[in-house]
Rosetta silent file (secondary structure, phi, psi, omega in degrees, C-alpha in Angstrom):
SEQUENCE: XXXXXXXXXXXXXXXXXXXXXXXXXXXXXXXXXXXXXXXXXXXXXXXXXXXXXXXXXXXXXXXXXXXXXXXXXXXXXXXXXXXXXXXXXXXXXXXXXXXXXXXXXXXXXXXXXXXXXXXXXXXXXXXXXXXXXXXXXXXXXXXXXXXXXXXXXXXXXXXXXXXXXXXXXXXXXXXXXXXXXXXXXXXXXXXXXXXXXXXXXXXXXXXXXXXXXXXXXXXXXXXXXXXXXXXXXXXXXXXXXXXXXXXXXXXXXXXXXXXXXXXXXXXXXXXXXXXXXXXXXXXXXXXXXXXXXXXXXXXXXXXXXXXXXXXXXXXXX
SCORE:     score description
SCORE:     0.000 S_00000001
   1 L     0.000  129.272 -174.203   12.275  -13.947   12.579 S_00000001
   2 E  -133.444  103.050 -163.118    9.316  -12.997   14.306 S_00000001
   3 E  -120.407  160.078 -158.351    7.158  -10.104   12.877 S_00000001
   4 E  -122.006  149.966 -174.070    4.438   -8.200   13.833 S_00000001
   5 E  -153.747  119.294  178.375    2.270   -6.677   10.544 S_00000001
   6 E   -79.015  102.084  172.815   -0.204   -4.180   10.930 S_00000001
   7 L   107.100   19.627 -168.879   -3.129   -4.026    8.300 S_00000001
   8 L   -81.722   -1.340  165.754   -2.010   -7.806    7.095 S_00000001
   9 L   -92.380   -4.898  170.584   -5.780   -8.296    5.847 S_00000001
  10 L  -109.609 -164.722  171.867   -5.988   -5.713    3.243 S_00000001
  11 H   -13.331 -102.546  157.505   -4.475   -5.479    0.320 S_00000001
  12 H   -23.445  -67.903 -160.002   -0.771   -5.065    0.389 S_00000001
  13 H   -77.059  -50.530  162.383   -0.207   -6.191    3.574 S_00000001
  14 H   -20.378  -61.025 -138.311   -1.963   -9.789    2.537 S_00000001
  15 H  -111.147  -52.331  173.573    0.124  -10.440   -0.472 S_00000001
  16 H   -81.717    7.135  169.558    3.288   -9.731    1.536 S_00000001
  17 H   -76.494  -44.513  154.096    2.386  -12.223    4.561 S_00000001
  18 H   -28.256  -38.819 -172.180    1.834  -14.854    1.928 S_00000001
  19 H   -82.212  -34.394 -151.259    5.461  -13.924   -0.011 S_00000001
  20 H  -101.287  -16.607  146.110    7.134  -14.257    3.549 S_00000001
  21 H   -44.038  -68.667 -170.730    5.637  -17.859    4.437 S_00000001
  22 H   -48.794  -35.110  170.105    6.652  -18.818    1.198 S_00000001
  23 H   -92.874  -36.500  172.195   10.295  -17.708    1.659 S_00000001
  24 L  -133.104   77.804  164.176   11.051  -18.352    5.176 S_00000001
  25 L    14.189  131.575  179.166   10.363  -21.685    6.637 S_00000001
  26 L    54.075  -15.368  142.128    9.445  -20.965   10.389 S_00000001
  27 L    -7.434  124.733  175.999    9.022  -17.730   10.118 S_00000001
  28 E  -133.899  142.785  179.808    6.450  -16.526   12.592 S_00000001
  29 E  -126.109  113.925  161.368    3.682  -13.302   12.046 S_00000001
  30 E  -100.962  130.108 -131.626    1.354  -12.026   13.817 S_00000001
  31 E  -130.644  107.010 -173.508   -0.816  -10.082   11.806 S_00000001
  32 E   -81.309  136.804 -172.920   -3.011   -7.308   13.847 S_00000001
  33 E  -146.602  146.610  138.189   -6.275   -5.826   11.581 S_00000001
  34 L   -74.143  -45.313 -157.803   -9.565   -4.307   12.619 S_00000001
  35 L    66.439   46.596  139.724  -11.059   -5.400    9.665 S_00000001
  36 L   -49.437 -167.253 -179.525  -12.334   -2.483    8.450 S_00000001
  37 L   -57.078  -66.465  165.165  -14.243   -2.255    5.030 S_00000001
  38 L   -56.579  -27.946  170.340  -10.681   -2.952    3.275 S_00000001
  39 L   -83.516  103.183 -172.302   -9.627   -5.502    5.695 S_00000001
  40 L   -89.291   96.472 -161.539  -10.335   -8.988    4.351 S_00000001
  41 H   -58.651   -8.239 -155.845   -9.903  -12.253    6.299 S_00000001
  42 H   -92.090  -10.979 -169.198  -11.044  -14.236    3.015 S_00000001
  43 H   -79.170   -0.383 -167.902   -7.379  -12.248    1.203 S_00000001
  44 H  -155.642   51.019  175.874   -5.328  -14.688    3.433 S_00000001
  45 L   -88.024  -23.218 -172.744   -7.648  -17.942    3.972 S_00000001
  46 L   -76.888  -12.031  178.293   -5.195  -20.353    2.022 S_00000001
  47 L   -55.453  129.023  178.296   -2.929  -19.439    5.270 S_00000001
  48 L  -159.122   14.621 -172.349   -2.803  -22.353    7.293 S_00000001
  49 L   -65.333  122.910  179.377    1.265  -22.007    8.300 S_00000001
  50 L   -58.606   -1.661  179.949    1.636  -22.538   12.273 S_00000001
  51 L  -106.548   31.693 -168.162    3.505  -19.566   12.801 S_00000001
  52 E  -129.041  103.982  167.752    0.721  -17.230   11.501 S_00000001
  53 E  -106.853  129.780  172.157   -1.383  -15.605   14.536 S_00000001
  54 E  -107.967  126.268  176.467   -4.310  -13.174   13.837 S_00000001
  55 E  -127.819  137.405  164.735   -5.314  -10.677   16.379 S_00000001
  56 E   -63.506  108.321  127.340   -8.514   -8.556   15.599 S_00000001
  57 L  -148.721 -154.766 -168.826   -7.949   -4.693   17.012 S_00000001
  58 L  -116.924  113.528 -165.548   -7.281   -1.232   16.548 S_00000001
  59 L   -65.862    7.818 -177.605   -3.851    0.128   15.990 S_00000001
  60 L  -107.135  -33.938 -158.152   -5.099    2.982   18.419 S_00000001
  61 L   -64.469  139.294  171.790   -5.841    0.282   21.341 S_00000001
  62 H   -90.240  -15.931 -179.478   -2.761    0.429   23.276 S_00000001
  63 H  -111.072   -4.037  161.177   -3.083   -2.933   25.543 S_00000001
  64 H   -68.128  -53.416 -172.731   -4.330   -5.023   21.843 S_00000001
  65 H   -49.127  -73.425 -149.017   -0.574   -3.379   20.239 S_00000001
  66 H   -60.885   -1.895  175.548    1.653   -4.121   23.362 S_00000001
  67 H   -92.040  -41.357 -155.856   -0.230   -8.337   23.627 S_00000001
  68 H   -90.480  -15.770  172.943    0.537   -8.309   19.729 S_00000001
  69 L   -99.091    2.822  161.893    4.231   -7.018   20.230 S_00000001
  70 L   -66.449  149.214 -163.636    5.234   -9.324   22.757 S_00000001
  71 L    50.051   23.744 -164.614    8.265  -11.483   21.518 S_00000001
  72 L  -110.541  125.214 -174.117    8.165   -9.332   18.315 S_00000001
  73 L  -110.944  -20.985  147.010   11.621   -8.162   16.845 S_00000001
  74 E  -138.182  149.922 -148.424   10.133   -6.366   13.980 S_00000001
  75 E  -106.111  115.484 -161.480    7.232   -4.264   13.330 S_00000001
  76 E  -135.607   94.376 -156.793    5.860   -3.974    9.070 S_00000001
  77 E   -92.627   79.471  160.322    3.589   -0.966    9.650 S_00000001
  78 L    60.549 -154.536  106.175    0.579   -1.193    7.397 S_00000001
  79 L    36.285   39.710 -165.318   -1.772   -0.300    8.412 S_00000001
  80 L  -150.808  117.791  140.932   -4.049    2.921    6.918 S_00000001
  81 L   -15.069   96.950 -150.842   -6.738    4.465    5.521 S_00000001
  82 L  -141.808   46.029  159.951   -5.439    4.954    2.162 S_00000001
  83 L  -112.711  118.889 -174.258   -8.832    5.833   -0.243 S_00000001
  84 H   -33.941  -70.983 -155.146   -8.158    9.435   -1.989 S_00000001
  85 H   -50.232  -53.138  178.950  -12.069   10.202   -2.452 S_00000001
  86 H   -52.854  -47.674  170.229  -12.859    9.015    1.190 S_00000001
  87 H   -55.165  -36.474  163.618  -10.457   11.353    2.943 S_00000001
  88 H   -22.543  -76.625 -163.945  -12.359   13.993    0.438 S_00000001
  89 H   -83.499  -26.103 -178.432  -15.787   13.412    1.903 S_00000001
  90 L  -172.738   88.109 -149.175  -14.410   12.567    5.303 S_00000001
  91 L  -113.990   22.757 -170.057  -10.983   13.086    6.910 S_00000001
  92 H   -84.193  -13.903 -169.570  -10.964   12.719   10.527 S_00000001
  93 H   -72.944  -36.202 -174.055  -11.316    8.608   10.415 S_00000001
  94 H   -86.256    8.377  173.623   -7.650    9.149    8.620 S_00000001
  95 H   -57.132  -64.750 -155.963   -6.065   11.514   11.222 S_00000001
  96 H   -48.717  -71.666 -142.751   -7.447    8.975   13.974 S_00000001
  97 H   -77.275  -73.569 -174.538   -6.094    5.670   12.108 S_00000001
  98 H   -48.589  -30.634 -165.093   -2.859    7.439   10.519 S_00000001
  99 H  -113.023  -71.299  178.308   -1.512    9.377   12.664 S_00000001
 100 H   -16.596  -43.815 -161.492   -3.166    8.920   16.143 S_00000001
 101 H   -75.403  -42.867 -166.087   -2.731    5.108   15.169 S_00000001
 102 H   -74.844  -54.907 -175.647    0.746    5.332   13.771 S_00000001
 103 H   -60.839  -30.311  168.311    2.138    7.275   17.309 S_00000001
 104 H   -40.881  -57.292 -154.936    0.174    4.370   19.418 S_00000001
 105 H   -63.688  -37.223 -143.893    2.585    1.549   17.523 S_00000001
 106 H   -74.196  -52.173 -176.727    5.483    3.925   17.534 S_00000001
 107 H   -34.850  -75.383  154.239    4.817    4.683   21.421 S_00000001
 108 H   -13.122  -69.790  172.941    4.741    0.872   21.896 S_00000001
 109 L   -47.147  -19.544 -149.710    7.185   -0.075   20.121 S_00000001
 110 L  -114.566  -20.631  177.223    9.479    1.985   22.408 S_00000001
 111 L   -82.594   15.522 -153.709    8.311   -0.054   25.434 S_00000001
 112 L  -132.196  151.278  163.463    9.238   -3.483   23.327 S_00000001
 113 L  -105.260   86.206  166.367   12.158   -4.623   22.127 S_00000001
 114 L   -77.078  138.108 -155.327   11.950   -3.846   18.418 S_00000001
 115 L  -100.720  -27.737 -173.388   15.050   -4.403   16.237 S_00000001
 116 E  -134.205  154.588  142.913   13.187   -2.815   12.767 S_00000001
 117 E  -145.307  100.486  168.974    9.884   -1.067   12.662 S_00000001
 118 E   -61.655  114.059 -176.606    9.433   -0.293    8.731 S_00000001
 119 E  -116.910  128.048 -153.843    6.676    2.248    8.508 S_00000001
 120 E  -102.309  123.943  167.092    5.168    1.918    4.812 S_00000001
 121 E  -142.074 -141.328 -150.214    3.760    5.018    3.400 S_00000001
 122 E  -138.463  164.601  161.211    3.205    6.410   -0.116 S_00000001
 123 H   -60.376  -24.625 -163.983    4.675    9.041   -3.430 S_00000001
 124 H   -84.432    2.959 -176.170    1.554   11.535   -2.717 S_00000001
 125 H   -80.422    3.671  155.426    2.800   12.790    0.700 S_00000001
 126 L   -71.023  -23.222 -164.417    5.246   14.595   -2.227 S_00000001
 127 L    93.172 -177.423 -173.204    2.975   15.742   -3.915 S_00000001
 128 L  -105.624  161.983 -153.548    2.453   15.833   -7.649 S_00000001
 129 L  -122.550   87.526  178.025    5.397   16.607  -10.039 S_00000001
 130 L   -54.925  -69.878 -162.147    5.503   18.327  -13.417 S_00000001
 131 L  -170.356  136.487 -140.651    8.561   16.704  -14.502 S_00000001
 132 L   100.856 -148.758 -178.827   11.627   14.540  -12.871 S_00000001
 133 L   173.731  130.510 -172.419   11.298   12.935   -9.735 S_00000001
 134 E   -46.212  110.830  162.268   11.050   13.150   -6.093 S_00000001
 135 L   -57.467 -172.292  169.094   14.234   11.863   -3.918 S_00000001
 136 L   -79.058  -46.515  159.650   13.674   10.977   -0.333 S_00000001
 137 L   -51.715  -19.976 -177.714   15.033   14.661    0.387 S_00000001
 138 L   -48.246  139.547 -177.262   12.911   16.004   -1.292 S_00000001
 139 L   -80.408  149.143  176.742   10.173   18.515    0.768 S_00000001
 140 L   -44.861  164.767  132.314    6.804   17.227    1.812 S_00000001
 141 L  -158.128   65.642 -174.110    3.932   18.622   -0.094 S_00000001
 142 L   -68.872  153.197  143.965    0.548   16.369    0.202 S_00000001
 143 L   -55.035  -97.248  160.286   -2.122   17.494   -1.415 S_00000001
 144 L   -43.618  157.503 -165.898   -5.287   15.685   -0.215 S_00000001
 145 H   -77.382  -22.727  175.762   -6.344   14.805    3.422 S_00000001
 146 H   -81.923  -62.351 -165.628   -5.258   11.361    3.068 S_00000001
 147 H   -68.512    1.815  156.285   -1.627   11.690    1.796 S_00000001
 148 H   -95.704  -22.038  161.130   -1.289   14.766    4.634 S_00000001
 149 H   -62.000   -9.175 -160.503   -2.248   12.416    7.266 S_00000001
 150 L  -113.967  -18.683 -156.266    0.196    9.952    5.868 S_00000001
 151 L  -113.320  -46.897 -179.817    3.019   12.862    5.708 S_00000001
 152 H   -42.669  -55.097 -160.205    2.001   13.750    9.746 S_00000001
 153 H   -72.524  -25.663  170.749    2.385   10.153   10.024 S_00000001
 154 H   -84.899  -29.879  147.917    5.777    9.857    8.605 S_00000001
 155 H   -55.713  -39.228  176.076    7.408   12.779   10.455 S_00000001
 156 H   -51.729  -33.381  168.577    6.120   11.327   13.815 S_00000001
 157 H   -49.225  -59.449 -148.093    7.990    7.951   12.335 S_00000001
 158 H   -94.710  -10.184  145.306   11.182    9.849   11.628 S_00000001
 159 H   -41.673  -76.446 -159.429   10.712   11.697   15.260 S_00000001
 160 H   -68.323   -5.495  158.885   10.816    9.163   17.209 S_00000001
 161 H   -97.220   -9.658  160.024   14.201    7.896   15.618 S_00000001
 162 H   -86.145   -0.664 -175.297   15.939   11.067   15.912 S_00000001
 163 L   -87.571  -60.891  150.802   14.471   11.584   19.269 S_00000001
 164 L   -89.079    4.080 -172.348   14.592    8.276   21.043 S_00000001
 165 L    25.865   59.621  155.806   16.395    6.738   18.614 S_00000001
 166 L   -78.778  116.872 -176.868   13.802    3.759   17.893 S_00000001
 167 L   -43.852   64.623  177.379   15.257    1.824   14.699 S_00000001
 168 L   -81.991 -148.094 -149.943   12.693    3.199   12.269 S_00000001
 169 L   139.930  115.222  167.831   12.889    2.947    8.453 S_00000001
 170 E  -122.458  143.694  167.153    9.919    4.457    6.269 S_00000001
 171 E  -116.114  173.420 -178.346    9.613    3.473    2.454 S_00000001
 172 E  -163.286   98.487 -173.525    7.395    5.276    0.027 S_00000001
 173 E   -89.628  160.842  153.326    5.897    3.136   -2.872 S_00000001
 174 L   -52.650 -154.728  177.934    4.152    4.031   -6.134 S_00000001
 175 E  -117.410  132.785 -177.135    0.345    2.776   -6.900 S_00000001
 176 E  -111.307  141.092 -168.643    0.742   -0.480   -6.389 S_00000001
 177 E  -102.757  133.437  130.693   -1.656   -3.412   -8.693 S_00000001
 178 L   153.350 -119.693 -150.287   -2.626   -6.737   -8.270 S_00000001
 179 L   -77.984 -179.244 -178.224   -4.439   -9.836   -6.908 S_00000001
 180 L    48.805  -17.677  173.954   -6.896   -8.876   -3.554 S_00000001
 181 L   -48.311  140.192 -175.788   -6.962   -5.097   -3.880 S_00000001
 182 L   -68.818  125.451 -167.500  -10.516   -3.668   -2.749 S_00000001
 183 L   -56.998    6.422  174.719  -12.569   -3.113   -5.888 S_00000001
 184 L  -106.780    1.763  138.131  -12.876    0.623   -5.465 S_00000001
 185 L   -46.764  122.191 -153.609   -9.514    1.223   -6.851 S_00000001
 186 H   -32.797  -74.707 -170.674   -8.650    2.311  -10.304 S_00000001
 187 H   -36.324  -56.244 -169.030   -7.419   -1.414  -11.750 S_00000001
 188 H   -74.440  -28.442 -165.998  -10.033   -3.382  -10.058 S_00000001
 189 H   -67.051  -39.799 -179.906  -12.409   -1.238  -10.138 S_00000001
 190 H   -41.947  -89.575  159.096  -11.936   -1.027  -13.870 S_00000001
 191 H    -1.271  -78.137 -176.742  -11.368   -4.496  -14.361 S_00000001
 192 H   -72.762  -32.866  174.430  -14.826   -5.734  -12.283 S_00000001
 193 H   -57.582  -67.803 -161.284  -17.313   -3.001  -13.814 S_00000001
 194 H   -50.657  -34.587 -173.643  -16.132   -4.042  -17.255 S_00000001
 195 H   -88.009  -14.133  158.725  -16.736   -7.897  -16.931 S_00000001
 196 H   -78.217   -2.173 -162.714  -20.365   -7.062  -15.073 S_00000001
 197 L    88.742  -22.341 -161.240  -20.972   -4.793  -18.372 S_00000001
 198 L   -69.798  141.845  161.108  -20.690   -1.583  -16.509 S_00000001
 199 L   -52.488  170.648 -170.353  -19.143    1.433  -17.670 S_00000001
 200 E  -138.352  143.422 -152.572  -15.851    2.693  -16.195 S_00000001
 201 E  -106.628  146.208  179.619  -15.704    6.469  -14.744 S_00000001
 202 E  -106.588  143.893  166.340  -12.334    8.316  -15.821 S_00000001
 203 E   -86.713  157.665  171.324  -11.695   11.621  -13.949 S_00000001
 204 E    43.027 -139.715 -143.532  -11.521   14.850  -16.247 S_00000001
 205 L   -93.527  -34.727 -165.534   -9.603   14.140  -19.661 S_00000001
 206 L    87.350   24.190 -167.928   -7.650   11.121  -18.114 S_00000001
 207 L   -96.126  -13.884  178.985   -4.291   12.502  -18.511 S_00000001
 208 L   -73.081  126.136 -143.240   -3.128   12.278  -15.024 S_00000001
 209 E  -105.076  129.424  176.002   -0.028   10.291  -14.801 S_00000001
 210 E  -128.034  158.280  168.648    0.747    7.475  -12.487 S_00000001
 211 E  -121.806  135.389 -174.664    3.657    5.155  -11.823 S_00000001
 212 E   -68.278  121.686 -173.456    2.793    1.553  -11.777 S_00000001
 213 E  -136.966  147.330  170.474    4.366   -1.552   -9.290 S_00000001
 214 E   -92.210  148.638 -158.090    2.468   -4.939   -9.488 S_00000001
 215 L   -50.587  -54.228 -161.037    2.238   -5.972   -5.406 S_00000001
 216 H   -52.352  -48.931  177.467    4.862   -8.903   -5.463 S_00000001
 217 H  -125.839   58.670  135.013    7.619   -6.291   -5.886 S_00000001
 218 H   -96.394  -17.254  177.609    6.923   -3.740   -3.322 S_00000001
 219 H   -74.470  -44.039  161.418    6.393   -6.530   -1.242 S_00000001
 220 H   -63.121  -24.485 -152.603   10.394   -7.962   -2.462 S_00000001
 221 H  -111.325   22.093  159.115   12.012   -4.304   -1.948 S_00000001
 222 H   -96.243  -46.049  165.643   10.187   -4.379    1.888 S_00000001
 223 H   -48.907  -33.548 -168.399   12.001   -7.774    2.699 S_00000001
 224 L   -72.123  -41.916 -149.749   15.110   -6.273    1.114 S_00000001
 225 H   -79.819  -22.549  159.029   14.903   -2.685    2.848 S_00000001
 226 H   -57.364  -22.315  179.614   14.173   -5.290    5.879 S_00000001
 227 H  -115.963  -48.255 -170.754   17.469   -6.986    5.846 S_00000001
 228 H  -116.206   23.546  150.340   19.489   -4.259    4.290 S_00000001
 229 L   -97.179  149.649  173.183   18.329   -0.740    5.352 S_00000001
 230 L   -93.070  149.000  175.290   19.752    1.517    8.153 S_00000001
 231 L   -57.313  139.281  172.411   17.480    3.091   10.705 S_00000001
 232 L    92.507   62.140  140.480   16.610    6.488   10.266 S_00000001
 233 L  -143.228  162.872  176.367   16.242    6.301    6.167 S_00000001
 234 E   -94.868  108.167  171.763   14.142    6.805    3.551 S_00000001
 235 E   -76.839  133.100  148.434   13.151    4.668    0.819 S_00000001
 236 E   -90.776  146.442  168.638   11.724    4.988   -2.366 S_00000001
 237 E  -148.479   99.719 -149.967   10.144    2.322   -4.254 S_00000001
 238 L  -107.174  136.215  137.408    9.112    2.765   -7.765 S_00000001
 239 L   -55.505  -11.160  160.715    7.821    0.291  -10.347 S_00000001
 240 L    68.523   29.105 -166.731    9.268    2.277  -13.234 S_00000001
 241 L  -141.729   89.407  175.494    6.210    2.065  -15.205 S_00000001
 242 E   -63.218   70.670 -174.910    4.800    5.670  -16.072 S_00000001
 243 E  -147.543  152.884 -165.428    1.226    5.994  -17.436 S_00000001
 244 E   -65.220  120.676  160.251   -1.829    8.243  -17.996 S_00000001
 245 H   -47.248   -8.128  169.667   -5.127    6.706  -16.789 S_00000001
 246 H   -64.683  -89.104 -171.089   -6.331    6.975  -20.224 S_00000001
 247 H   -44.745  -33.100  159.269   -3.720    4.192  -21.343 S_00000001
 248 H   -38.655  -55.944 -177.303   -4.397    1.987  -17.878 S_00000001
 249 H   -61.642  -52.650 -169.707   -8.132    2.000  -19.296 S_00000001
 250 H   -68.568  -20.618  145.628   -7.470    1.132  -22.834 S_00000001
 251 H   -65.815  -39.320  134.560   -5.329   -1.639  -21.864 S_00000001
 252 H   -12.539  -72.812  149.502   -7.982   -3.065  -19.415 S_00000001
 253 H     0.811 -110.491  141.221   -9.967   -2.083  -22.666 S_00000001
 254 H     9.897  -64.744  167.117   -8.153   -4.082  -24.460 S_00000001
 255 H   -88.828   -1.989 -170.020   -7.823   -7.553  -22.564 S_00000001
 256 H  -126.395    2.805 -169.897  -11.412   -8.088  -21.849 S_00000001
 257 L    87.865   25.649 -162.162  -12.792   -6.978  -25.360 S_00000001
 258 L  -121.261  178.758  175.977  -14.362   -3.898  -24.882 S_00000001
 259 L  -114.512  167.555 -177.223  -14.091   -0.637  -26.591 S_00000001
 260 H   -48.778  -48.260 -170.578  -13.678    3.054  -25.530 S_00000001
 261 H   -29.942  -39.189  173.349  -17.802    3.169  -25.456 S_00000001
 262 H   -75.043    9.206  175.329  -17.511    2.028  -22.567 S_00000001
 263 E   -88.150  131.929  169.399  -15.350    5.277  -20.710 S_00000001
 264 E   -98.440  126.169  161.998  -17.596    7.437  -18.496 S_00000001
 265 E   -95.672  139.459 -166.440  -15.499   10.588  -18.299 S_00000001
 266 E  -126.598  127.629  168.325  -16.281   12.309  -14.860 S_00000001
 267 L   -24.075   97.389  178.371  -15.996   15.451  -12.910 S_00000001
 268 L   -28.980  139.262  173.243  -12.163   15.357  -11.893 S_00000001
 269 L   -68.495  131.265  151.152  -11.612   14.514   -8.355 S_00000001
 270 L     2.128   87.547 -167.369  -10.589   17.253   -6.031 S_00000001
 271 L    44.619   38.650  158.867   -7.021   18.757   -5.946 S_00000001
 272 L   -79.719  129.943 -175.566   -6.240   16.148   -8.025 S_00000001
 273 L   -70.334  160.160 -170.395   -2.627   15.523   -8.743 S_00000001
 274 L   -94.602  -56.897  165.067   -1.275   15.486  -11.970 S_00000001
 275 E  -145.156  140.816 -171.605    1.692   12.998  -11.742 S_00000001
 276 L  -107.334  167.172 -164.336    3.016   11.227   -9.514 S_00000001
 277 L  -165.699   76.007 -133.655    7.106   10.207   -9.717 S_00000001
 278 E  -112.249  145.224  154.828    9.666    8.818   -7.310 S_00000001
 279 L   -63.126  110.613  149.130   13.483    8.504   -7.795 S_00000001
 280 L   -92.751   26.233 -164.791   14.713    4.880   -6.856 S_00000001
 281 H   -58.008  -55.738 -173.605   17.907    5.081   -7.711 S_00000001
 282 H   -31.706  -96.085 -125.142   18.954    5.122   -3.361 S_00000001
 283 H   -56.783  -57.084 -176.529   17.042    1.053   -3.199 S_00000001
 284 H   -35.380  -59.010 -177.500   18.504    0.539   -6.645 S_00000001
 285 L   -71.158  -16.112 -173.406   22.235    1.085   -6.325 S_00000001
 286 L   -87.678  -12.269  146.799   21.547   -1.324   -3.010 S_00000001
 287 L   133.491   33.920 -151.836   21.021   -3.761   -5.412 S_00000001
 288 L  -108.839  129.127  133.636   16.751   -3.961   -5.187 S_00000001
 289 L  -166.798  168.573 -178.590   14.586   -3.231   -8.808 S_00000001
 290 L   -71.848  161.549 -167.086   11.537   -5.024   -9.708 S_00000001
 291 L   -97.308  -27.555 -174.876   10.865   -8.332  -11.018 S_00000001
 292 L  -124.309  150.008  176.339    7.791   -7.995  -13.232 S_00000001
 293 L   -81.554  162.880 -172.662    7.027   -6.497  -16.366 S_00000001
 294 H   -46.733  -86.790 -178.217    4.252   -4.205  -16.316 S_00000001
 295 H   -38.132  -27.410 -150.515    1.820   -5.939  -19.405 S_00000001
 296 H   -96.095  -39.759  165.548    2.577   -9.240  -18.464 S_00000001
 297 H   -68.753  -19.942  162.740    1.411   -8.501  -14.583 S_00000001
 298 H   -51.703  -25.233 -170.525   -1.428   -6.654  -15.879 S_00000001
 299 H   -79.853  -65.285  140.487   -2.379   -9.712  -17.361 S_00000001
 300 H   -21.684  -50.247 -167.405   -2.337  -11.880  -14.565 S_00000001
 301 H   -90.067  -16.254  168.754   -3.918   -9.328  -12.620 S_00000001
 302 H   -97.091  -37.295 -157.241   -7.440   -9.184  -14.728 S_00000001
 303 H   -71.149  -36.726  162.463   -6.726  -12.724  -15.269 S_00000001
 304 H   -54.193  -52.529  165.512   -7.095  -13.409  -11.143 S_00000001
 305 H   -37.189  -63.501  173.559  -10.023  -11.137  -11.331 S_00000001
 306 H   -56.129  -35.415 -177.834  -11.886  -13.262  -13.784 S_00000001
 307 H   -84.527   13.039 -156.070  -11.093  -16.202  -12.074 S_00000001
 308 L  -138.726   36.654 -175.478  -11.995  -14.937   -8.486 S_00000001
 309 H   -56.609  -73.199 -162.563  -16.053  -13.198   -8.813 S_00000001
 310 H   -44.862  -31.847  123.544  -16.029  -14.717   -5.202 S_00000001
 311 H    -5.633  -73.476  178.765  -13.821  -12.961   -3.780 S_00000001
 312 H  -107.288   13.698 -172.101  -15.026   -9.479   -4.983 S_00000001
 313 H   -56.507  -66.809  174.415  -18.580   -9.839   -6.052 S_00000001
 314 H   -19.436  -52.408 -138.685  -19.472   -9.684   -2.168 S_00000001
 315 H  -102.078  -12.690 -169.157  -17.189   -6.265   -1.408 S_00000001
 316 H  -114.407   -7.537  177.084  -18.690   -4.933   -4.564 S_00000001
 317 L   -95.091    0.000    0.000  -22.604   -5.639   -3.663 S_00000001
């Protein structure tokens, strides 16, 4: 297996290049980044496997993609600008990287001979949800400039397999938690202000509802939807763990000692959604659900924190 992974220095994309050494002996990745602001080379330094190549570029360059897709049979697409607030304040860097970036690979990809290209994108290009939950049929409706560049980016995905019928696949996870996420994120963010002393800012009332997957198994239901999805479908992939940023914070709260005194409640963000909520029944029935409970990976996941101020002291100074 020889894979090509877009975005393998931030977050997500880290923690599954790590899971996929660990499971398959000889396995080879080459793992393309800019190394933006989110893209960390220090998230994947214990790497030291010989089949692990890193190429520095821009998922827009078209002669960095087609050197990094030679001998490449599938493609584990990233790869994004993915901060709500940032798209807010400024949303043309995520047209350029999502979409612009996303038709470059796809474009590529069609000169190469890829057997999967898995394009990973998110629950908000649905939109938020009073109550139930979005299928994969379900109609688009992002809200914010990031999760409509990310919606752009996922019809251009599912274009080019009804058009040219390149062997695409898109999933669409939940907010996903754990070790290496960039400290400007709820959890971490939480997490490192509280153990520096700092208060932690809530938007509005805190009532806005998210569902929770610790990294490890969105990272299992991409290997699975990698061996056992058909081209041309849609995934969902929900952690199955439904809660109000109020209750994230008071567990956080909670493990580290601190008390509510410490909640800054803050001028709600922007067209902020109220809950978000995916069906996963499709992934489910293939015989896919997650591995960890919620509390006990929460635990773990401040517990990596505490043990890792090098890691985000820098990114937070």
């Amino acid at each position: 297996m020889k894979l090509l992974v877009t975005g393998g220095a931030g977050f997500i994309g880290s923690n599954f290049i790590r899971m996929m050494f660990a499971q398959y002996p000889g396995i080879e990745i080459t793992n393309l980044d800019k190394l933006t602001y989110a893209g960390n080379p220090e998230n994947l330094k214990d790497i030291s496997d010989p089949g692990y190549n890193f190429v520095q570029g821009d998922i827009c360059d078209s002669e960095i993609v087609m050197q990094a897709m030679e001998e490449v049979d599938t493609v584990v697409h990233f790869a994004a600008e993915s901060h709500v607030d940032r798209s807010i304040k400024d949303s043309s860097v995520f047209v350029i990287t999502n979409v612009v970036g996303t038709n470059n690979l796809l474009k590529c990809a069609m000169d190469s001979d890829i057997n999967r290209f898995i394009h990973v994108s998110t629950d908000e290009v649905y939109g938020s949800i009073r109550e139930g939950s979005f299928k994969e049929t379900d109609i688009l409706n992002p809200s914010s400039p990031y999760s409509s560049s990310k919606a752009g980016s996922d019809l251009l995905a599912m274009s080019y397999y009804n058009t040219y019928g390149l062997p695409v696949i898109i999933t669409r996870c939940t907010n996903n938690f754990g070790p290496y996420q960039y400290p400007e994120k709820l959890i971490p963010l939480f997490i490192t202000n509280l153990m520096d002393g700092k208060h932690v800012p809530v938007y509005g009332t805190g009532l806005n509802v998210r569902d929770w997957i610790y990294v490890e198994d969105h990272c299992s239901a991409i290997d699975f939807i990698m061996q056992h999805g058909k081209s041309g479908e849609i995934y969902n992939i929900s952690g199955g763990n439904e809660l109000t940023n109020l209750e994230i914070t008071h567990r956080i709260l909670k493990a580290l000692g601190k008390d509510e005194s410490m909640i800054r409640y803050v001028e709600d963000r922007k067209g902020h959604d109220f809950r978000y909520s995916l069906d996963c029944s499709k992934l489910q029935k293939m015989g896919w659900k997650p591995q960890h409970d919620f509390d006990t990976a929460l635990d773990a996941t401040i517990q990596w924190y505490i043990d890792n101020r090098w890691w985000w002291e820098p990114l937070k100074s």
